[in-house]
N, CA, C, O and CB atoms as a CASP TS submission, in Angstrom:
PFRMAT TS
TARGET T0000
AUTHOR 0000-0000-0000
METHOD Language model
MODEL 1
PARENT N/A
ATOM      1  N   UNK     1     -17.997  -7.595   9.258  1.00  0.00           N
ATOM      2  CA  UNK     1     -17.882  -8.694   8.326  1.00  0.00           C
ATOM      3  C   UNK     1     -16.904  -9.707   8.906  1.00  0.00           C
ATOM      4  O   UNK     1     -15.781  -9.320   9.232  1.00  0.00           O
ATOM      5  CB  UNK     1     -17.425  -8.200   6.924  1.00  0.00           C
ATOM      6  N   UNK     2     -17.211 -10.801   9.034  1.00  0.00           N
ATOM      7  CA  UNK     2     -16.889 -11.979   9.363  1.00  0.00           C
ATOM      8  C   UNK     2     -15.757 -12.385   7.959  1.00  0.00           C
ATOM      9  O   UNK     2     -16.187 -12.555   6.818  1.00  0.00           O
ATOM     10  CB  UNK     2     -18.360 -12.909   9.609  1.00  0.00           C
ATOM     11  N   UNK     3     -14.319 -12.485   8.320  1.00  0.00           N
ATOM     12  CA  UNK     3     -12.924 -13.522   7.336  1.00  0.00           C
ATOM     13  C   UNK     3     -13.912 -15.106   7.038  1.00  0.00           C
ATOM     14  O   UNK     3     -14.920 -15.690   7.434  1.00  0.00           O
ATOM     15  CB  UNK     3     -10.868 -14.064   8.823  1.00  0.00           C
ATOM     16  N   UNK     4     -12.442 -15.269   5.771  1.00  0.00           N
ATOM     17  CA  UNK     4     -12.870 -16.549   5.665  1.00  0.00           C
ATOM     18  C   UNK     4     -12.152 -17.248   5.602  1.00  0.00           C
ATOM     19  O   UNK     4     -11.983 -17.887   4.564  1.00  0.00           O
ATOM     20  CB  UNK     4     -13.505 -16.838   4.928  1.00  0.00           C
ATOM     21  N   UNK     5     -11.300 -17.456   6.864  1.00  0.00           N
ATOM     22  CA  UNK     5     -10.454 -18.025   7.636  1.00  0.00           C
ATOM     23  C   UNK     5     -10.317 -17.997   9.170  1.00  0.00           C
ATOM     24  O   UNK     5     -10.612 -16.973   9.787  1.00  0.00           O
ATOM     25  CB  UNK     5      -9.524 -17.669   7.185  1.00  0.00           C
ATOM     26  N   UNK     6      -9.877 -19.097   9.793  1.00  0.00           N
ATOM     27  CA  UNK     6      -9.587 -18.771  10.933  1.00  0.00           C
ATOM     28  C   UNK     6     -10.978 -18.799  11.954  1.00  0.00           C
ATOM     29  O   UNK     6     -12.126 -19.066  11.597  1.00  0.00           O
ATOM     30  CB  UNK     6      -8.883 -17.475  10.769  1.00  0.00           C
ATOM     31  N   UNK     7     -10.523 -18.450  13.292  1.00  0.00           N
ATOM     32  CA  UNK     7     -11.571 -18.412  13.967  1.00  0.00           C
ATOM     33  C   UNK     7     -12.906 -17.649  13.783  1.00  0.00           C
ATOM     34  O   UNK     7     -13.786 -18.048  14.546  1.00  0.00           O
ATOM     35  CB  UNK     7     -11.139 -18.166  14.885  1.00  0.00           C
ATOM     36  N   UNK     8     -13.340 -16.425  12.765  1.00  0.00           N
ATOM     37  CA  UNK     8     -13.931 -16.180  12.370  1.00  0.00           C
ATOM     38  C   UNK     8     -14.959 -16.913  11.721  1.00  0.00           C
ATOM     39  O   UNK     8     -16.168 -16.777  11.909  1.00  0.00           O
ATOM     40  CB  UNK     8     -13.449 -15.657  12.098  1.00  0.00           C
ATOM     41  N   UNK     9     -14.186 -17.993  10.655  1.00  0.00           N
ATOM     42  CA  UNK     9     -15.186 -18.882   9.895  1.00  0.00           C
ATOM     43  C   UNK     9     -15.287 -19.997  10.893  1.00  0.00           C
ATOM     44  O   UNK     9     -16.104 -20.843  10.529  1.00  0.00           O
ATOM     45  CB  UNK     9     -14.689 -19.410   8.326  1.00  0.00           C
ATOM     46  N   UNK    10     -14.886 -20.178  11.685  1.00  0.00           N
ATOM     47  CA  UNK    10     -15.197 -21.304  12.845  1.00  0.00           C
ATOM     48  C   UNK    10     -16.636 -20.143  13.567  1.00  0.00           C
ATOM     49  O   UNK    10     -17.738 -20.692  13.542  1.00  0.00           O
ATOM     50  CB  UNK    10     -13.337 -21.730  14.268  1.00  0.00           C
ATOM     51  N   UNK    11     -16.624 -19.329  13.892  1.00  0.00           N
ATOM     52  CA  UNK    11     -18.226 -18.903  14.361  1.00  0.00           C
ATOM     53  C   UNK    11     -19.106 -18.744  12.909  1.00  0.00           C
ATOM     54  O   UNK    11     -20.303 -18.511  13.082  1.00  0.00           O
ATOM     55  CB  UNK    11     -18.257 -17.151  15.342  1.00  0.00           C
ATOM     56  N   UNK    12     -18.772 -18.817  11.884  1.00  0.00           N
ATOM     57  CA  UNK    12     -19.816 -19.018  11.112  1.00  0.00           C
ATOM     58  C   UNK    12     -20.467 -20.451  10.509  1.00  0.00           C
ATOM     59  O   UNK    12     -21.330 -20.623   9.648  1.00  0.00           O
ATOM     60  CB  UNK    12     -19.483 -18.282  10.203  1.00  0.00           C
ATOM     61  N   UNK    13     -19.818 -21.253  11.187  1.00  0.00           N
ATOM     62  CA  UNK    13     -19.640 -22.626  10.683  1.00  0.00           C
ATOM     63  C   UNK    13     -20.663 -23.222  12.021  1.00  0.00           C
ATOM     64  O   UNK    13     -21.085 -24.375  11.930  1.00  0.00           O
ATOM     65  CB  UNK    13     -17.739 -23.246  10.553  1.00  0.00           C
ATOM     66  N   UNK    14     -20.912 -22.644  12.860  1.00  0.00           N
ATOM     67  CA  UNK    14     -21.610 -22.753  13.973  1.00  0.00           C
ATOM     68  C   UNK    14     -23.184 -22.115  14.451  1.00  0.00           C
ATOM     69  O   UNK    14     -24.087 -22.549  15.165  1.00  0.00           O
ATOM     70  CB  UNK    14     -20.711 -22.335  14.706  1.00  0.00           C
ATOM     71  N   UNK    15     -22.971 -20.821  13.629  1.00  0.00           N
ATOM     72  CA  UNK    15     -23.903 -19.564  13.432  1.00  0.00           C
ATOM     73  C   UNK    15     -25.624 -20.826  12.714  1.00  0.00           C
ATOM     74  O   UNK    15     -25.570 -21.963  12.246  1.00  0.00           O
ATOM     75  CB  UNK    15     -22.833 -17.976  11.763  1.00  0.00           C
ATOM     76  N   UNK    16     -26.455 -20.222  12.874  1.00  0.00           N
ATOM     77  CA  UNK    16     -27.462 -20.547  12.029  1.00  0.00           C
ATOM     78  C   UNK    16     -27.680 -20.292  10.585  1.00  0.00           C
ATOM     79  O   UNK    16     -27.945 -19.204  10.074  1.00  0.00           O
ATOM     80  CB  UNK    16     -28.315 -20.130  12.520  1.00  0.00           C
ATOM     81  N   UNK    17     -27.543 -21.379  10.022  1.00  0.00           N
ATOM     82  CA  UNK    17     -27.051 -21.122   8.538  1.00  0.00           C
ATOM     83  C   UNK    17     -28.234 -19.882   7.506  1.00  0.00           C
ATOM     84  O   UNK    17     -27.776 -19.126   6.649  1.00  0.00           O
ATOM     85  CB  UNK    17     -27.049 -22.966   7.720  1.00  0.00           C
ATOM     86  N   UNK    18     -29.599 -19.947   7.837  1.00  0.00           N
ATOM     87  CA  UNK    18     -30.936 -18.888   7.912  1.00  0.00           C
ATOM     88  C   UNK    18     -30.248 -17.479   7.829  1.00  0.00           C
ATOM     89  O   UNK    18     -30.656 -16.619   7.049  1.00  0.00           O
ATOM     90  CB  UNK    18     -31.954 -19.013   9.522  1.00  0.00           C
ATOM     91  N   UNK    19     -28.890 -17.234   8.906  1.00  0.00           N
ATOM     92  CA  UNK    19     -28.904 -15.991   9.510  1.00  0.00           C
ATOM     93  C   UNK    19     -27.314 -15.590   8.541  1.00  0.00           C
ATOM     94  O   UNK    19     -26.930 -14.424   8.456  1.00  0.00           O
ATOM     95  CB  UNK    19     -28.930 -16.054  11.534  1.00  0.00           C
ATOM     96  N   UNK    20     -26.513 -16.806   7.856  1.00  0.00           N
ATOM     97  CA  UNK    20     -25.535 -16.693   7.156  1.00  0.00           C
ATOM     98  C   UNK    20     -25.729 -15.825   5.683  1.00  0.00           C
ATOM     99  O   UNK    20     -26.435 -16.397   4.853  1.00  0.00           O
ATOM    100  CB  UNK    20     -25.132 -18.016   7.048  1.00  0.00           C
ATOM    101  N   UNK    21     -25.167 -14.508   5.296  1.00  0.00           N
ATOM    102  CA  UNK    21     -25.024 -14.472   4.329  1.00  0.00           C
ATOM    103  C   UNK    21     -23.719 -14.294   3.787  1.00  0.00           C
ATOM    104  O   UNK    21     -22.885 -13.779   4.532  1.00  0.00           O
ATOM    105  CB  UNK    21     -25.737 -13.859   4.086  1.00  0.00           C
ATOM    106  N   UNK    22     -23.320 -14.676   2.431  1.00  0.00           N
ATOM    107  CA  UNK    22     -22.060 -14.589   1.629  1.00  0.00           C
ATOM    108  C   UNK    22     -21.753 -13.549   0.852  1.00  0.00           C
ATOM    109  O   UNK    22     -22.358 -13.527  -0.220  1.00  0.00           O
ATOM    110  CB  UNK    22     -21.956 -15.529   0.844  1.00  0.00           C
ATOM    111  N   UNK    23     -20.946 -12.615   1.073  1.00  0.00           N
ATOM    112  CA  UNK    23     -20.483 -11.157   0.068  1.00  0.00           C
ATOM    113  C   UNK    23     -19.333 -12.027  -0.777  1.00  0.00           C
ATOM    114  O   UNK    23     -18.311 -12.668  -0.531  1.00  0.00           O
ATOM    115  CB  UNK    23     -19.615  -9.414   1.165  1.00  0.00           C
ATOM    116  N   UNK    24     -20.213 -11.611  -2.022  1.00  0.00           N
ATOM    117  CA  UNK    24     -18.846 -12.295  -3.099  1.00  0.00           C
ATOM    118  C   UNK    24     -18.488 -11.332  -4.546  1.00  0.00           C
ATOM    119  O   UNK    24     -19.511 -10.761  -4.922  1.00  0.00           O
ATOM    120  CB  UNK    24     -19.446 -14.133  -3.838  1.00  0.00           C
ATOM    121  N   UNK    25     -17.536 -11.097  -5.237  1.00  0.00           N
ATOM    122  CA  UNK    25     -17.527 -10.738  -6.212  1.00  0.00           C
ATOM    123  C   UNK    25     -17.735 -11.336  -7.469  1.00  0.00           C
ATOM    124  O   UNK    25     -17.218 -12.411  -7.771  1.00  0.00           O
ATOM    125  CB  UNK    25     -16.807 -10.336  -6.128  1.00  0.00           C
ATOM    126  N   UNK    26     -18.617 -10.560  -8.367  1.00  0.00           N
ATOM    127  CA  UNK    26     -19.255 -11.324  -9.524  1.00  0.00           C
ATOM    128  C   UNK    26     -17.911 -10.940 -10.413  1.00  0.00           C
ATOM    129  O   UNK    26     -16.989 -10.128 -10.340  1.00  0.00           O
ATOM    130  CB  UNK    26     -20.998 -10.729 -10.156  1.00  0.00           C
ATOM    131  N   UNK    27     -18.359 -12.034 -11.323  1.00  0.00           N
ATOM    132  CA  UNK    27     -17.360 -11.703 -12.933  1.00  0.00           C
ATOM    133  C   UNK    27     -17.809 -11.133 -13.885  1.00  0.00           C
ATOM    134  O   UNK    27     -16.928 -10.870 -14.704  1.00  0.00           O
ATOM    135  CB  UNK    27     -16.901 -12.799 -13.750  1.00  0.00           C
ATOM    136  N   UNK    28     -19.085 -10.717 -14.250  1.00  0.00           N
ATOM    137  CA  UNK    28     -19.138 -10.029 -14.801  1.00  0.00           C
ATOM    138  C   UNK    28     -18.750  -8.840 -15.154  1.00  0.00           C
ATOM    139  O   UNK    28     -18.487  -8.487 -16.303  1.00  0.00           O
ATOM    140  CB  UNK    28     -19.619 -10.146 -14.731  1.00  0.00           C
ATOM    141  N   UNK    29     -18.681  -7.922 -13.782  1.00  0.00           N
ATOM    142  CA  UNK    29     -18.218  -6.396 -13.963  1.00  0.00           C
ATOM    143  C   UNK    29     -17.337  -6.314 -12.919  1.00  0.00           C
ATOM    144  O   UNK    29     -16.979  -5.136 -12.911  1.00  0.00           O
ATOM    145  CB  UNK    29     -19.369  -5.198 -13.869  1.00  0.00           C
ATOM    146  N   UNK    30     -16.732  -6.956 -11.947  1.00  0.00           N
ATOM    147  CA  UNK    30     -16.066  -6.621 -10.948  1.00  0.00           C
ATOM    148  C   UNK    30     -16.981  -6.091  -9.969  1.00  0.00           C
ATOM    149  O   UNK    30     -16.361  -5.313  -9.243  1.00  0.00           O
ATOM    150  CB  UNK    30     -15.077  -5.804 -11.293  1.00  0.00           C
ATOM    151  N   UNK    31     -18.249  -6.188  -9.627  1.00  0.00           N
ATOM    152  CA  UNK    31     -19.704  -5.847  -8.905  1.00  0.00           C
ATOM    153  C   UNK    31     -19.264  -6.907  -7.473  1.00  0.00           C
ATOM    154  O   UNK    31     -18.337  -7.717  -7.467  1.00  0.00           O
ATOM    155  CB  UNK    31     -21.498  -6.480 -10.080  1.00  0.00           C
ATOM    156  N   UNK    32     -19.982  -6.689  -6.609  1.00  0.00           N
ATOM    157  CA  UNK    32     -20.098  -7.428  -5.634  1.00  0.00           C
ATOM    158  C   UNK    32     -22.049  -8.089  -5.515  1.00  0.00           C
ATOM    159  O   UNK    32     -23.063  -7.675  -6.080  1.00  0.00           O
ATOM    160  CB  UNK    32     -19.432  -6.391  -4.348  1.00  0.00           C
ATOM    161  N   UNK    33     -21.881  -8.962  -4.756  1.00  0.00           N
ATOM    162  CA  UNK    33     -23.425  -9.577  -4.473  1.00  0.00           C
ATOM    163  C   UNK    33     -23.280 -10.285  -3.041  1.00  0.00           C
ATOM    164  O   UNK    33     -22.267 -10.835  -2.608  1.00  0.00           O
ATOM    165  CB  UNK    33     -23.983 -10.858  -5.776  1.00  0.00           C
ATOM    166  N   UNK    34     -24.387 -10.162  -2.473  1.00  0.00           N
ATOM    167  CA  UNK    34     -24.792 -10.434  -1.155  1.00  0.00           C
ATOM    168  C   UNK    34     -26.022 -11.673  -1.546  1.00  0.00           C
ATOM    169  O   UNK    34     -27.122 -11.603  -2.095  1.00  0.00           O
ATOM    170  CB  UNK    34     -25.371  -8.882  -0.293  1.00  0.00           C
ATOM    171  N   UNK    35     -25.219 -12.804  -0.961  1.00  0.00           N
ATOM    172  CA  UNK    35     -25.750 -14.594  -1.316  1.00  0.00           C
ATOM    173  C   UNK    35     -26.363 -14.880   0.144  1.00  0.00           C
ATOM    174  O   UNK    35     -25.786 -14.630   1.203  1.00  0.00           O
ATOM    175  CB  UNK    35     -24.139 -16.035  -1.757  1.00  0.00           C
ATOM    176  N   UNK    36     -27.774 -15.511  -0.014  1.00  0.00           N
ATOM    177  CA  UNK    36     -28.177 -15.856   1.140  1.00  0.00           C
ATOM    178  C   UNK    36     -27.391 -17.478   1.408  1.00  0.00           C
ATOM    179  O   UNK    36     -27.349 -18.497   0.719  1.00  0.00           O
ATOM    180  CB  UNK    36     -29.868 -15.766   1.112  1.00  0.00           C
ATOM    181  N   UNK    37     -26.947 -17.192   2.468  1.00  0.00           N
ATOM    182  CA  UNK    37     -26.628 -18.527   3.267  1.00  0.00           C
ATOM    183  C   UNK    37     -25.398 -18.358   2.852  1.00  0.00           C
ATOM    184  O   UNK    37     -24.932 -17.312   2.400  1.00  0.00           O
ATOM    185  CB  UNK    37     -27.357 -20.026   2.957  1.00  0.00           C
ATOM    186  N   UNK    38     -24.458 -20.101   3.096  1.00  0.00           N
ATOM    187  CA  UNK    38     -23.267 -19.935   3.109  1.00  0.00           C
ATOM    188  C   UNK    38     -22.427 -20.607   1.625  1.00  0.00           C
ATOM    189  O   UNK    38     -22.673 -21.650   1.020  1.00  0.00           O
ATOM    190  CB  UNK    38     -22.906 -20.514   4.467  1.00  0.00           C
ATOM    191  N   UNK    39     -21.244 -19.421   1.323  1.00  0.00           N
ATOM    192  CA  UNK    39     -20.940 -19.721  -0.230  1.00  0.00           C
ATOM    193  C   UNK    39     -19.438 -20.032  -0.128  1.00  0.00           C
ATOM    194  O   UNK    39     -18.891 -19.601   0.887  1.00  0.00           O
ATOM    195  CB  UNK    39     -21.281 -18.344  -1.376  1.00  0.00           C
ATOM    196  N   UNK    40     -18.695 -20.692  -0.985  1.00  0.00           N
ATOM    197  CA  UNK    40     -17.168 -21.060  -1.241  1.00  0.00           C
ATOM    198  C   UNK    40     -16.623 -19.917  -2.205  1.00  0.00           C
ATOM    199  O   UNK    40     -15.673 -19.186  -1.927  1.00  0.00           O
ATOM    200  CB  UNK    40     -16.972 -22.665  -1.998  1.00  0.00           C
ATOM    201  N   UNK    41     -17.417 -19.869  -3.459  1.00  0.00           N
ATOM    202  CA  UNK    41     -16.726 -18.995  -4.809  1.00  0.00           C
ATOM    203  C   UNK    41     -16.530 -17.727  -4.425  1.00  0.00           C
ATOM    204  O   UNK    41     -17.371 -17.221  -3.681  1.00  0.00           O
ATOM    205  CB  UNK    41     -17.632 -18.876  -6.194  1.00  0.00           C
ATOM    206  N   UNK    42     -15.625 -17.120  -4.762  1.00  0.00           N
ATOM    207  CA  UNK    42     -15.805 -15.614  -5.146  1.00  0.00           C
ATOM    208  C   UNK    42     -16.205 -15.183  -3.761  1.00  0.00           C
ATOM    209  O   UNK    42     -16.815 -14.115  -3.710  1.00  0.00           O
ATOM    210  CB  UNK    42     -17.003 -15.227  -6.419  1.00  0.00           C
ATOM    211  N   UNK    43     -15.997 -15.756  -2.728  1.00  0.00           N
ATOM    212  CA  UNK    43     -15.926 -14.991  -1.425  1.00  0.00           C
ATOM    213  C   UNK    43     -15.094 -13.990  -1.025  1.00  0.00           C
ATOM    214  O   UNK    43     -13.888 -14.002  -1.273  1.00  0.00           O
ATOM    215  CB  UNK    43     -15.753 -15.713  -0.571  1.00  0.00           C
ATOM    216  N   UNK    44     -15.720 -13.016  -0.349  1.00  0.00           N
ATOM    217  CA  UNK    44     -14.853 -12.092  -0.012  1.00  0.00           C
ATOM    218  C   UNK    44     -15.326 -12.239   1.882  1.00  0.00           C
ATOM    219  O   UNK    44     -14.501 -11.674   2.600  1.00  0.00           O
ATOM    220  CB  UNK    44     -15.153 -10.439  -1.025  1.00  0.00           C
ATOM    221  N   UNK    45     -16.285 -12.783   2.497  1.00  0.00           N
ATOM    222  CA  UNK    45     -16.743 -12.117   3.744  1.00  0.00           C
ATOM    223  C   UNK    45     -18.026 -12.640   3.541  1.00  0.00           C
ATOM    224  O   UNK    45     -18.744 -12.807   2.555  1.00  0.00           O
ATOM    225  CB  UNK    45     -16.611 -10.469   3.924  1.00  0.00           C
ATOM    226  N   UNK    46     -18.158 -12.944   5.265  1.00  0.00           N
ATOM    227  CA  UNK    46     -19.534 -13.217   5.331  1.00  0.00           C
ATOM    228  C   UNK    46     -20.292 -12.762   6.825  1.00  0.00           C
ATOM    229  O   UNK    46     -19.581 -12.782   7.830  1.00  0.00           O
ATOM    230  CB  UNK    46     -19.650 -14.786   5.045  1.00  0.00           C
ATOM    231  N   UNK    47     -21.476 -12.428   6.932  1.00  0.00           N
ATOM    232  CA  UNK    47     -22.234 -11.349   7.495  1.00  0.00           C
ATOM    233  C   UNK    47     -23.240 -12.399   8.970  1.00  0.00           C
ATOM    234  O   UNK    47     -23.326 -13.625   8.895  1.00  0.00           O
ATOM    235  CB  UNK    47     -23.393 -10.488   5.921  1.00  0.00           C
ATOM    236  N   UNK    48     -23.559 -11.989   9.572  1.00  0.00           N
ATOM    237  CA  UNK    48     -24.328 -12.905  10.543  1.00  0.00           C
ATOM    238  C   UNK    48     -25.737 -11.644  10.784  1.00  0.00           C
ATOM    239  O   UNK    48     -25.485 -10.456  10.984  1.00  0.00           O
ATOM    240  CB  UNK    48     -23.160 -13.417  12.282  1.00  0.00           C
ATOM    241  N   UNK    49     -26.922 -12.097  10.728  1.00  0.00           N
ATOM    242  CA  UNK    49     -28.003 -11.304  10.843  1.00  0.00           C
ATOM    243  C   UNK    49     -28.541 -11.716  11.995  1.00  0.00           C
ATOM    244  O   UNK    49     -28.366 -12.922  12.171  1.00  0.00           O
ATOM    245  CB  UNK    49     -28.887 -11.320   9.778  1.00  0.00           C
ATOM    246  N   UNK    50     -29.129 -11.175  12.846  1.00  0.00           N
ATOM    247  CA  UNK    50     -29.975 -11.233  14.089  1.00  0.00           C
ATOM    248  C   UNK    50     -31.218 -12.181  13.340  1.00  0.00           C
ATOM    249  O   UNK    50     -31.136 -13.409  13.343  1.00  0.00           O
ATOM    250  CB  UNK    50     -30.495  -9.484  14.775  1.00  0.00           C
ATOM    251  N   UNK    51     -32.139 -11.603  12.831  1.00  0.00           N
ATOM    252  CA  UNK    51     -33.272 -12.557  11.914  1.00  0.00           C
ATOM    253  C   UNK    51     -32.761 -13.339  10.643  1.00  0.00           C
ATOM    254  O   UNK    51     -31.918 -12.862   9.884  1.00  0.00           O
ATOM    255  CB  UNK    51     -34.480 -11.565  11.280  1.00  0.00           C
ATOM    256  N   UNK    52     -33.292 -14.476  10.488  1.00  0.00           N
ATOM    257  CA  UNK    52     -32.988 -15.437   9.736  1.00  0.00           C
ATOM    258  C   UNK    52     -34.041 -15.106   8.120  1.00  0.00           C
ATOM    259  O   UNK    52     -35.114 -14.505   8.073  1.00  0.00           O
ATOM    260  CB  UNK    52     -33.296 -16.909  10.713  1.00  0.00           C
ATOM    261  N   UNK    53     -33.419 -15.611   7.183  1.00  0.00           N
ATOM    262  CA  UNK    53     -33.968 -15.490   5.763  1.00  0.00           C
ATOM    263  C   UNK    53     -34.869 -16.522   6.077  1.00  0.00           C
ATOM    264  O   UNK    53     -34.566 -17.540   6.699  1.00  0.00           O
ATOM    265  CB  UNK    53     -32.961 -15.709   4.394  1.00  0.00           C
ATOM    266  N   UNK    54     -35.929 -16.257   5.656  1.00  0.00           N
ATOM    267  CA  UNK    54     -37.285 -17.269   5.788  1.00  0.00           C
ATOM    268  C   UNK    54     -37.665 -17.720   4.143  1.00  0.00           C
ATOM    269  O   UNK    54     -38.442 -18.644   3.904  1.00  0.00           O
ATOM    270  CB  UNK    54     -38.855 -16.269   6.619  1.00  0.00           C
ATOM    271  N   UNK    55     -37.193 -17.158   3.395  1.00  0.00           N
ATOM    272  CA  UNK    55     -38.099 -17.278   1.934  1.00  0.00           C
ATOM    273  C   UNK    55     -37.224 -18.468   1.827  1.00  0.00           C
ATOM    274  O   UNK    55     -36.314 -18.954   2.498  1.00  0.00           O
ATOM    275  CB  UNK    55     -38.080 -15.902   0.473  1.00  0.00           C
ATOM    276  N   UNK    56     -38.033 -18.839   0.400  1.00  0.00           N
ATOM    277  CA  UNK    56     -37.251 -20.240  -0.427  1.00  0.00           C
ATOM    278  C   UNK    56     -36.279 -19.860  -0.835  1.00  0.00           C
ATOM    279  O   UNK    56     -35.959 -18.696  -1.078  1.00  0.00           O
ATOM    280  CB  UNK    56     -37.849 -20.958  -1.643  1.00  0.00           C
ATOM    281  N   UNK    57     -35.706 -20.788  -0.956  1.00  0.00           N
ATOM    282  CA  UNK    57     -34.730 -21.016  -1.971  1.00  0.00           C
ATOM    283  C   UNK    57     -33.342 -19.526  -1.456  1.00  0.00           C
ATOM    284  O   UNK    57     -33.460 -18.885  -0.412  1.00  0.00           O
ATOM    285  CB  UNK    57     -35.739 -20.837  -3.859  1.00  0.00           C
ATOM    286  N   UNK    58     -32.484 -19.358  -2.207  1.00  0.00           N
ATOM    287  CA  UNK    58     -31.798 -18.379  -2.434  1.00  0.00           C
ATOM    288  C   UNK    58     -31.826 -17.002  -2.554  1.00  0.00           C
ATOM    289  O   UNK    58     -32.307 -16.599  -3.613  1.00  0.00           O
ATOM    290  CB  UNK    58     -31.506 -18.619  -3.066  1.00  0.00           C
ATOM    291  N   UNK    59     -31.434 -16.138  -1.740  1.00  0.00           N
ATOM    292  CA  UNK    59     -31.913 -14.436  -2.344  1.00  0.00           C
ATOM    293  C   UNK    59     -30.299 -13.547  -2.631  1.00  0.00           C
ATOM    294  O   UNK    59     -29.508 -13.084  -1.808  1.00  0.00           O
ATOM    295  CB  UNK    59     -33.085 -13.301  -0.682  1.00  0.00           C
ATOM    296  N   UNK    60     -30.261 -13.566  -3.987  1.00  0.00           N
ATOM    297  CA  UNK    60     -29.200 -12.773  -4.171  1.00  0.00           C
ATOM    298  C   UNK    60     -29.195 -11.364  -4.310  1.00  0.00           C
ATOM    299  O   UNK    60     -30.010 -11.010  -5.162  1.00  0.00           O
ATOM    300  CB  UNK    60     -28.686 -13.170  -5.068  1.00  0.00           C
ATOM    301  N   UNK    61     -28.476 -10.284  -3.701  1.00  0.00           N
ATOM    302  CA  UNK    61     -28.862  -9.010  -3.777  1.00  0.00           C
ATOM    303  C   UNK    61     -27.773  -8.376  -4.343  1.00  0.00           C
ATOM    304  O   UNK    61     -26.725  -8.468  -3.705  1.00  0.00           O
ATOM    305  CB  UNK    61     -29.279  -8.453  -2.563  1.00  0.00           C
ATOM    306  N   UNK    62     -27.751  -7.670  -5.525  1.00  0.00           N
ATOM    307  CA  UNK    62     -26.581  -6.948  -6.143  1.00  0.00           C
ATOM    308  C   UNK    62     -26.512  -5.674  -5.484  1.00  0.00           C
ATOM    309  O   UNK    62     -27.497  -4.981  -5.228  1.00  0.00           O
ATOM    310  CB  UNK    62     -26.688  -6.753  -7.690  1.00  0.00           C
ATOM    311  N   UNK    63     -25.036  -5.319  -5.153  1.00  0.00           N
ATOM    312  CA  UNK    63     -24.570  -4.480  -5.015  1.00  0.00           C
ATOM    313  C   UNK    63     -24.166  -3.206  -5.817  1.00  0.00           C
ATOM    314  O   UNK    63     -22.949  -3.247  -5.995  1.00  0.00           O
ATOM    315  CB  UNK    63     -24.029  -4.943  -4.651  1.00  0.00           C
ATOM    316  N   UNK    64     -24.391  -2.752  -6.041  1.00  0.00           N
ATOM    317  CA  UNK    64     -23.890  -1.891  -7.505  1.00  0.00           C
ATOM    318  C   UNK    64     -23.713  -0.033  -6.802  1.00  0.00           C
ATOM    319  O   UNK    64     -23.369   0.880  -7.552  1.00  0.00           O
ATOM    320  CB  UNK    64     -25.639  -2.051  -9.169  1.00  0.00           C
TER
END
């Protein structure tokens, strides 16, 4: 998992945004979720994938 600071977020800021995803914590329950592409809120870390997200729009995946 890629910080979100520092030279870390400088290679994600560079990375193909397709291949960016965002681990953040929800408010609802203290849960975590895995955000396609790149996020500000409730970040904790963010992930770089070899293959890129192809679908529309957004894919959020709960963690639980």
């Amino acid at each position: 998992m890629f910080e979100t600071f520092g030279p870390e977020l400088d290679a994600i800021a560079v990375a193909d945004p397709a291949c960016v995803w965002t681990l953040v914590s929800t408010d609802d329950d203290d849960g975590l979720c895995l955000l396609s592409g790149f996020h500000f809120v409730n970040r904790l870390g963010y992930l770089i994938t070899e293959r890129p997200w192809e679908g529309d729009g957004q894919l959020d995946i709960r963690l639980d």
